[in-house]
LUMNUFI-687116 format. One record per residue (C-alpha): residue number from 1; residue in one letter; x, y, z. Coordinates in steps of 0.1 Angstrom, whole numbers. Layout:
N
rec marlo->NUM	torgu->A	px->X	py->Y	pz->Z
...
//
This chain:
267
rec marlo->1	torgu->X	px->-39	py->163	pz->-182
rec marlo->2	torgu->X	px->-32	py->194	pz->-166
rec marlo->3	torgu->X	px->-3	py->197	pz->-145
rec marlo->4	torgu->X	px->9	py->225	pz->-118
rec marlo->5	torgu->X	px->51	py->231	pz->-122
rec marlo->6	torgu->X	px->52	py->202	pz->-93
rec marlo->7	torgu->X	px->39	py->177	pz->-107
rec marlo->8	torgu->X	px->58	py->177	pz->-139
rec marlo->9	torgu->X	px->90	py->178	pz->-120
rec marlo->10	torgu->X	px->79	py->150	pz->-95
rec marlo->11	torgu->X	px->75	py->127	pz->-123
rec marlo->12	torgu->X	px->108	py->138	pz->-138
rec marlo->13	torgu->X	px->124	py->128	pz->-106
rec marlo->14	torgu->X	px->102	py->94	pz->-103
rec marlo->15	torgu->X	px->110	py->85	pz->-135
rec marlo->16	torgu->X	px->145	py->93	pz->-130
rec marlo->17	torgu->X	px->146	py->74	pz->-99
rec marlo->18	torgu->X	px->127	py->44	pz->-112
rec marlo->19	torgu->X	px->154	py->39	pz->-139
rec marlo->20	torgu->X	px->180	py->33	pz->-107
rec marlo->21	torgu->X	px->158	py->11	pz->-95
rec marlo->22	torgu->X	px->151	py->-10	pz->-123
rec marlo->23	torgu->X	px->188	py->-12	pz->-130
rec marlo->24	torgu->X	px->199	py->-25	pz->-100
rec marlo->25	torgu->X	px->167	py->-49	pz->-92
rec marlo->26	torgu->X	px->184	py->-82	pz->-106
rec marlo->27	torgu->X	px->220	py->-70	pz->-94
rec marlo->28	torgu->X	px->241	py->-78	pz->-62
rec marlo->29	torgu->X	px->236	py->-50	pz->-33
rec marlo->30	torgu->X	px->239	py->-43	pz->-4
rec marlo->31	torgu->X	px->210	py->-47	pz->21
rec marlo->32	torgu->X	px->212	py->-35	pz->62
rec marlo->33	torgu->X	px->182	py->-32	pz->83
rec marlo->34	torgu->X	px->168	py->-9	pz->104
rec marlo->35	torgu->X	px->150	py->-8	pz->140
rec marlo->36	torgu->X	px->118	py->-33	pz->135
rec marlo->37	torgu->X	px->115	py->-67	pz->121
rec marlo->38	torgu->X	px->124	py->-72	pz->85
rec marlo->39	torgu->X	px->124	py->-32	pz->79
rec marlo->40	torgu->X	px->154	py->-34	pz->52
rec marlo->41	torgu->X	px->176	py->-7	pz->36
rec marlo->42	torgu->X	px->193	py->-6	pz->4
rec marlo->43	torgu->X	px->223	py->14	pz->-13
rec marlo->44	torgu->X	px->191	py->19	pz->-38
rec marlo->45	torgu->X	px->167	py->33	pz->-15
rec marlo->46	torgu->X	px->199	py->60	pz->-9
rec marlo->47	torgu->X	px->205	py->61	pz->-45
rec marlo->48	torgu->X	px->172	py->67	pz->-58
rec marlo->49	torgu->X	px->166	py->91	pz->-27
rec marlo->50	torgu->X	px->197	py->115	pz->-37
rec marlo->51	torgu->X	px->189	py->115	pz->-74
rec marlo->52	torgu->X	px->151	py->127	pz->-63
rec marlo->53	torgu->X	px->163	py->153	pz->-43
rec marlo->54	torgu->X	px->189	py->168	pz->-65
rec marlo->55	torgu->X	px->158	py->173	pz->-91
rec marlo->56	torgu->X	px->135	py->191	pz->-68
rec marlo->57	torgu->X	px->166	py->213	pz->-52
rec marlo->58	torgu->X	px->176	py->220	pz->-90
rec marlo->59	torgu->X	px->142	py->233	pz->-99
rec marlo->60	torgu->X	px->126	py->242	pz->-65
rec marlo->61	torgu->X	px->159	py->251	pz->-40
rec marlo->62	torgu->X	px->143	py->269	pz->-13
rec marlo->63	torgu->X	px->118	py->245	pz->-6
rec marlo->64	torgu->X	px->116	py->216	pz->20
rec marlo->65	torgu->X	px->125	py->177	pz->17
rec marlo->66	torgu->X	px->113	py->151	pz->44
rec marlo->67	torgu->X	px->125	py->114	pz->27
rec marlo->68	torgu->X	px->123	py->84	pz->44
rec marlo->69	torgu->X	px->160	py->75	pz->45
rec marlo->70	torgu->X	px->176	py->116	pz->52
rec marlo->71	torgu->X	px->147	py->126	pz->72
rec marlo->72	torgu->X	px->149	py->160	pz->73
rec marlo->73	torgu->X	px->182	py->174	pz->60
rec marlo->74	torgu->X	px->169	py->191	pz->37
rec marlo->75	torgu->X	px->143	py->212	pz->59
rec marlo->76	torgu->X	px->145	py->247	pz->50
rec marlo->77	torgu->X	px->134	py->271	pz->78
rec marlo->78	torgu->X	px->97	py->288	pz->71
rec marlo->79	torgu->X	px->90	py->269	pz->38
rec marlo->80	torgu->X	px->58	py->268	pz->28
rec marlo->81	torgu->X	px->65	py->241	pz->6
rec marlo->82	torgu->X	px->76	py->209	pz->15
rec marlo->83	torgu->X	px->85	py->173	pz->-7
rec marlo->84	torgu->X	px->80	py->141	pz->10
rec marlo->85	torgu->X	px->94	py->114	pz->-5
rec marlo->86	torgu->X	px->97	py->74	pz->-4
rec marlo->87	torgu->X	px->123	py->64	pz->-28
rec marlo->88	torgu->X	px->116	py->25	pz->-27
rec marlo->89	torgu->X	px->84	py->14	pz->-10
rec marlo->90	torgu->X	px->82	py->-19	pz->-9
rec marlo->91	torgu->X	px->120	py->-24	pz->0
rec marlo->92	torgu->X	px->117	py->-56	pz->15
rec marlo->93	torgu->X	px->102	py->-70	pz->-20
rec marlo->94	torgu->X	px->130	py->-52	pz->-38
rec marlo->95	torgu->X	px->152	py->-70	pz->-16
rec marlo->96	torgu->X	px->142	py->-107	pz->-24
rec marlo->97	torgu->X	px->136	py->-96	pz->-63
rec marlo->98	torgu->X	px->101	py->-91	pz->-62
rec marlo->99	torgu->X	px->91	py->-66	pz->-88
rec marlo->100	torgu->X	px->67	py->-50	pz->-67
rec marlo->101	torgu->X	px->74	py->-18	pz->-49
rec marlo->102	torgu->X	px->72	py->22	pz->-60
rec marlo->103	torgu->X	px->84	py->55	pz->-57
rec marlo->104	torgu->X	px->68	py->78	pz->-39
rec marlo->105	torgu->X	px->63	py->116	pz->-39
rec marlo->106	torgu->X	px->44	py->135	pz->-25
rec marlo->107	torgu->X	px->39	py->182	pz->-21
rec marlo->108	torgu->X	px->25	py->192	pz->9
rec marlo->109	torgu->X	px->12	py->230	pz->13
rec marlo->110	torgu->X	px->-1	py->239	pz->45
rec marlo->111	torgu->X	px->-10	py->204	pz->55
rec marlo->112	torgu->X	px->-24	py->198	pz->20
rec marlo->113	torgu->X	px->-15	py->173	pz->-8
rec marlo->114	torgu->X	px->-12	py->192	pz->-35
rec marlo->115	torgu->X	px->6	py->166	pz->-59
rec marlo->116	torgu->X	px->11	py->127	pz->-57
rec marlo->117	torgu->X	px->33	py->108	pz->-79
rec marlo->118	torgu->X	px->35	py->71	pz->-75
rec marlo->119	torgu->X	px->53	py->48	pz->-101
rec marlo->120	torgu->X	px->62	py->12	pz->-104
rec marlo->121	torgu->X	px->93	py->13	pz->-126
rec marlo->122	torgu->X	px->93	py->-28	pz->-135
rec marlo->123	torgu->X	px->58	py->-25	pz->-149
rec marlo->124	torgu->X	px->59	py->11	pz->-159
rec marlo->125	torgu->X	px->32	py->22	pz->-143
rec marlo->126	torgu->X	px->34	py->59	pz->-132
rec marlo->127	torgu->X	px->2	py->74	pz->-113
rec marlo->128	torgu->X	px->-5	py->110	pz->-113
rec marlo->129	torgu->X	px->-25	py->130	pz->-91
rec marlo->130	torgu->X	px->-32	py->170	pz->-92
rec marlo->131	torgu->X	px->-55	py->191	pz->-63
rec marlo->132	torgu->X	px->-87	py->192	pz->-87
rec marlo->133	torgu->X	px->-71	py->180	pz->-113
rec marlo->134	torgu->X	px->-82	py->142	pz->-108
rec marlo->135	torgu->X	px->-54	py->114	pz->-109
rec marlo->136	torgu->X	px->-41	py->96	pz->-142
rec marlo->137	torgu->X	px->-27	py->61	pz->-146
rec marlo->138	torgu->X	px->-7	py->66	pz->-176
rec marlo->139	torgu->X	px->-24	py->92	pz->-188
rec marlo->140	torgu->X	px->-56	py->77	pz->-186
rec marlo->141	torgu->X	px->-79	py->87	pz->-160
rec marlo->142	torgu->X	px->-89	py->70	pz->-128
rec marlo->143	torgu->X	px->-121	py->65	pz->-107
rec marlo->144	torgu->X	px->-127	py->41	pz->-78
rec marlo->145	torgu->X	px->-146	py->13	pz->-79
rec marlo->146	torgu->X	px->-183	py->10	pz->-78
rec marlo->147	torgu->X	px->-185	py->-21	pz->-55
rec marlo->148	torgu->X	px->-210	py->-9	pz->-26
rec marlo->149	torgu->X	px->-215	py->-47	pz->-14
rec marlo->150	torgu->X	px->-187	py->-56	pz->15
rec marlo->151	torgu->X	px->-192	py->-95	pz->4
rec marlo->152	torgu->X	px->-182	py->-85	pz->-30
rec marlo->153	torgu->X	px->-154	py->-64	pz->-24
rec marlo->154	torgu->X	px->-115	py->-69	pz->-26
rec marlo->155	torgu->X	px->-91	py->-56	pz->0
rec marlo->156	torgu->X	px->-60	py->-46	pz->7
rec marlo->157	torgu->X	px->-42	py->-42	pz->39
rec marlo->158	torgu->X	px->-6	py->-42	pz->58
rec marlo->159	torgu->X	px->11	py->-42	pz->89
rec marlo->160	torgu->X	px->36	py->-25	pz->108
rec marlo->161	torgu->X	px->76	py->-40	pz->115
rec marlo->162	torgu->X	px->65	py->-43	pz->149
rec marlo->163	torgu->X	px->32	py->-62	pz->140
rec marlo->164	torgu->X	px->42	py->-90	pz->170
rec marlo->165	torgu->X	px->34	py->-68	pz->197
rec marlo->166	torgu->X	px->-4	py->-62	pz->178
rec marlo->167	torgu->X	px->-3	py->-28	pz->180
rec marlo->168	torgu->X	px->-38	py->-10	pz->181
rec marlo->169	torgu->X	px->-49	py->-45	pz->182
rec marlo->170	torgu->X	px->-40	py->-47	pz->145
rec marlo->171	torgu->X	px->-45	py->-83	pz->143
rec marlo->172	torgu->X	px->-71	py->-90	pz->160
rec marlo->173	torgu->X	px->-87	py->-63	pz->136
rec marlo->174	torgu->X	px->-72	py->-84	pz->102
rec marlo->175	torgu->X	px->-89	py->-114	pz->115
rec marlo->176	torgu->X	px->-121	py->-101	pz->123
rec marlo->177	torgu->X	px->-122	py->-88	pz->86
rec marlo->178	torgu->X	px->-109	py->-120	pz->73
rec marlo->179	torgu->X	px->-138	py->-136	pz->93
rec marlo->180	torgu->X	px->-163	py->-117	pz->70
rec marlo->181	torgu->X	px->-148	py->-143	pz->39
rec marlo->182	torgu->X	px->-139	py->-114	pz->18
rec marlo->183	torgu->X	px->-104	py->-115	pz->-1
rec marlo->184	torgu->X	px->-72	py->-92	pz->13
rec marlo->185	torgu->X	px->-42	py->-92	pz->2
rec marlo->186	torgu->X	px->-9	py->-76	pz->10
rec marlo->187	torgu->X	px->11	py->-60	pz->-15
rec marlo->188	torgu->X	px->41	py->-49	pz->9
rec marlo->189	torgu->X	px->36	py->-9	pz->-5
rec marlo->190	torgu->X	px->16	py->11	pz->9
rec marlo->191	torgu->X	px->18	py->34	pz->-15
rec marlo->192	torgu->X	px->8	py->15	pz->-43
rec marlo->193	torgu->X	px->-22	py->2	pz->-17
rec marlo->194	torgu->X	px->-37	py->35	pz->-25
rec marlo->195	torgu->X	px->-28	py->37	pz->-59
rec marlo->196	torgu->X	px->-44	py->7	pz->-65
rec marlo->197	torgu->X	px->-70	py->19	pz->-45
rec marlo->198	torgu->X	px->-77	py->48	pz->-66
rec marlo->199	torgu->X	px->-78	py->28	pz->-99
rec marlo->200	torgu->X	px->-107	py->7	pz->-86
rec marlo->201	torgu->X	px->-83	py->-27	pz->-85
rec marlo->202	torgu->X	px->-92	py->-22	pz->-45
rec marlo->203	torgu->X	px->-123	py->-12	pz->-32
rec marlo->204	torgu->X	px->-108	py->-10	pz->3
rec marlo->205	torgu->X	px->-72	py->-3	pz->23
rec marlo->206	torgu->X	px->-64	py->-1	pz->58
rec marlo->207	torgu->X	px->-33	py->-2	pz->82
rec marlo->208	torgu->X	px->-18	py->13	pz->110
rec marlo->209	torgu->X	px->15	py->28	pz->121
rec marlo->210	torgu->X	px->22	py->44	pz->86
rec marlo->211	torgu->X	px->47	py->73	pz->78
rec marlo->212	torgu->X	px->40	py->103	pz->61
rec marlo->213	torgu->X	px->63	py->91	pz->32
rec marlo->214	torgu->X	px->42	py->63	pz->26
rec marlo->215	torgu->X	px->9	py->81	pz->22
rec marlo->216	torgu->X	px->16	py->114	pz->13
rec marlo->217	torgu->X	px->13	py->107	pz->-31
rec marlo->218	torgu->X	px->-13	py->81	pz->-22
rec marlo->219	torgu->X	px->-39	py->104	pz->-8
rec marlo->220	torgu->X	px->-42	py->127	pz->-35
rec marlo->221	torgu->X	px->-48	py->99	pz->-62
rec marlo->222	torgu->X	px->-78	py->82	pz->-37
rec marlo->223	torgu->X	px->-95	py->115	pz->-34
rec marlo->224	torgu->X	px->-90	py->128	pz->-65
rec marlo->225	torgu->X	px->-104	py->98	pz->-80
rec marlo->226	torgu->X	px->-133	py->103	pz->-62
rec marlo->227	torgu->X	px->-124	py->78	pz->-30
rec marlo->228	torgu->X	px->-127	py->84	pz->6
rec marlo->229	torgu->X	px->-96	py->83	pz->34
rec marlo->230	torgu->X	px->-99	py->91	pz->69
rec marlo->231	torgu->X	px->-86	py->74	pz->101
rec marlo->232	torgu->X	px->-102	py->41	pz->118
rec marlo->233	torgu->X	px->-127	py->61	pz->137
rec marlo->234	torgu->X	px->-138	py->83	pz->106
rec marlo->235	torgu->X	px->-126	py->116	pz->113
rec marlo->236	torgu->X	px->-105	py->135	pz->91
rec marlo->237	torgu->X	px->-72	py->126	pz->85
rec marlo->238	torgu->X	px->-45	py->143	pz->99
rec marlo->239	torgu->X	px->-14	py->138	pz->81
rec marlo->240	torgu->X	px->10	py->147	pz->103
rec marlo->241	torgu->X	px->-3	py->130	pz->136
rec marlo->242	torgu->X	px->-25	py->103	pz->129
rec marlo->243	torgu->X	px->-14	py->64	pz->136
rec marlo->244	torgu->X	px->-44	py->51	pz->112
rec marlo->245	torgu->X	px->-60	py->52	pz->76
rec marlo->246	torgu->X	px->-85	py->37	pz->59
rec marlo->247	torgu->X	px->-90	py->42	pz->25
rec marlo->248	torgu->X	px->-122	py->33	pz->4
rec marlo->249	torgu->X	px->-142	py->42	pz->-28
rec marlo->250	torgu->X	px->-163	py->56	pz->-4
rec marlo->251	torgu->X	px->-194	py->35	pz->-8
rec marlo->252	torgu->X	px->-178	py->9	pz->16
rec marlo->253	torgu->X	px->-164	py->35	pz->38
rec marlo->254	torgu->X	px->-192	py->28	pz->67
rec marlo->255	torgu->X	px->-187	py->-5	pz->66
rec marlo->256	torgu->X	px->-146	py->-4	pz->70
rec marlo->257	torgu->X	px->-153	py->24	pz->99
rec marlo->258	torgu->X	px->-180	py->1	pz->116
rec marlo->259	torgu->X	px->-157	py->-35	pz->114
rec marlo->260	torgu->X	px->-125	py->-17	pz->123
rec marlo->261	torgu->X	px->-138	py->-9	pz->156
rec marlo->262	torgu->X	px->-154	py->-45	pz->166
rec marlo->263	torgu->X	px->-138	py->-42	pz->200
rec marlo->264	torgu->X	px->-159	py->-69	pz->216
rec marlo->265	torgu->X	px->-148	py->-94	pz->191
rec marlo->266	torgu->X	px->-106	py->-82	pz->198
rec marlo->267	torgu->X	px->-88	py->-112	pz->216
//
């Protein structure tokens, strides 16, 4: 594999980070929530969050940091650069001991991914993406999936804290999917949605109301392993401003963009 200087030290800080995590997964912690149903905080996230951001500020100091839990703090004025970071995705899992959830971390340059890093520190899974570089599970490489039938396909999906209200008519949108009889599941990470995604476990992923700390990593390993992500209605997405993504291994891409926007069938 051939990695650019960010890369290398955003696995350094996942890996880092994932050994925090994996530490304190069976341990007594502390857990406090924040505004939304069930959207849960740990001293970990904060933990994991710090040790990630004292890595890229010891290698990288003049660039910028959005993370999920110190927003921006650590926004440096006119940097071209910028980290974003999800310490623990998949807190709510982490939270009742279920050893699935990642880390997160994504470099944006000019409204480009230029590196993802996704790892699951209880399986050891660590997914590496590079602009043109094409992402790596392990160091082995990745490509979508070939599935081009929707009735064969296997999907992923989630929902936002606020999912009661149906926000962009999110349910209403599950069900017609789940109509069509094909499988979905929900993992409760977003990020490793699209990490799965891009190693052909998923043909599909979809959901709404997603922060950019959640996707950022995620995007790069999809496209660079030859998948497709835009919004619901097809366009390109934009990262900083757009409320939707769907995710594919582009063969089913039509069909996502076409059932996503059933309106006559929403309640």
């Amino acid at each position: 594999m051939e990695n650019s200087p960010f890369t290398v030290i955003a696995v350094q800080a996942a890996l880092e980070a994932g050994e925090i995590l994996r530490r304190g997964f069976s341990t007594e912690f502390r857990i406090e929530s924040k505004p939304g149903i069930h959207n849960l905080v740990t001293e970990y996230d904060n933990a994991a969050e710090q040790s990630i951001i004292s890595t890229i500020l010891t290698h990288f100091p003049t660039h910028s940091i959005l993370a999920e839990e110190s927003g921006e703090q650590h926004k440096k004025k006119d940097a071209e650069v910028v980290w974003i970071i999800d310490p623990l995705d998949g807190t709510v899992n982490f939270a009742h001991r279920i050893p699935l959830f990642s880390i997160s971390i994504g470099v944006v340059i000019n409204g480009i991914v230029q590196t993802g890093v996704v790892y699951n520190p209880m399986v050891h899974e660590l997914f590496i993406a590079t602009k043109g570089k094409g992402a790596y599970l392990n160091g082995v490489k990745l490509h979508v999936s070939s599935i081009a039938d929707a009735i064969k396909a296997f999907m992923v999906t989630g929902f936002p804290y606020n999912v009661n209200t149906n926000p962009l008519h999110c349910i209403d949108r599950f069900a017609q999917m789940q109509a069509k009889g094909i499988p979905i599941r929900r993992l409760g990470s977003a990020a490793l949605d699209l990490a799965y995604v891009a190693a052909g476990r998923f043909d599909a992923f979809w959901e709404l109301n997603l922060n950019l700390w959640d996707i950022a990593a995620g995007i790069l390993l999809v496209e660079e392993a030859g998948g497709m992500i835009t919004s619901y209605d097809g366009s390109p997405l934009a990262i900083y401003s757009d409320k939707t993504l769907v995710a594919t291994n582009g063969l089913l891409h039509r069909f996502m963009i076409e059932h996503l926007n059933q309106k006559e069938l929403w309640c």
